[in-house]
N, C-alpha and C positions, 0 to 999 in steps of 0.2 A: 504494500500500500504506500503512495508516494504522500508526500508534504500536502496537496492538495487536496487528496481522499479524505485523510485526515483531518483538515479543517470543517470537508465540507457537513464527516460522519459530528461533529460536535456541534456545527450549527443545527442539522438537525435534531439533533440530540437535546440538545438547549431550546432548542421550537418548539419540542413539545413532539414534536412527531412521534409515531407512534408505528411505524415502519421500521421494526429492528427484525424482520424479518432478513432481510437480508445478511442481515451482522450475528445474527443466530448461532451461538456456537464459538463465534469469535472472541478471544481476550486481547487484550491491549494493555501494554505496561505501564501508559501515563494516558490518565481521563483528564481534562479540563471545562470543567463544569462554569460558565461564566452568564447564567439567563438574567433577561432584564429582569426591573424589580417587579416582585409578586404582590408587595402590599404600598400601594400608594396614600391609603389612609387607615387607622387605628381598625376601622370595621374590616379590612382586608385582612389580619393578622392571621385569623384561624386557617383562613384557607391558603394566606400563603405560607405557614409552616406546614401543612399537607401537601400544601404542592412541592416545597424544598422536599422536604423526606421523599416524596417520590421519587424523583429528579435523582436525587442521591443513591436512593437504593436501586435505580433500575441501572448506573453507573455501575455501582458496586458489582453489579450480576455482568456486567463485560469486561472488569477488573483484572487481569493475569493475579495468579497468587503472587506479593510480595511488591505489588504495582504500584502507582502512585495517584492517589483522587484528588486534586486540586479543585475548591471549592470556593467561588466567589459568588458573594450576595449584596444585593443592592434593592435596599429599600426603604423607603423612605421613614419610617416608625425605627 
């Protein structure tokens, strides 16, 4: 997989997309996890700490053992 594959598997990734069919089975030794912010006001909070752990844990599950999760959040609260 070149530099470009790469980028493009974490944008979707970070989209939200939900097309890991492809990537099915595949590990990868460094995730970079970087989605816009999920909570723009106080009332967003619940749902964007739901949608972090998501995000997170469906990384974790294309993680090689011993790999690295790089996780940035940005949000406003």
């Amino acid at each position: 997989m070149d530099r470009s594959q790469c980028l493009r598997l974490l944008r979707d990734y970070a989209g939200g997309s939900r097309d890991t069919g492809r990537h099915a089975g595949r590990k990868y030794g460094t995730i970079v996890l970087d989605p816009p912010a999920f909570a723009k006001t106080k009332r967003d909070l619940d749902k964007a700490h739901s949608g972090y752990k998501e995000l997170n844990l469906r990384a974790l599950k294309m993680l090689a053992p011993g790999g690295i999760l790089v996780t940035c959040s940005c949000s406003f609260q």
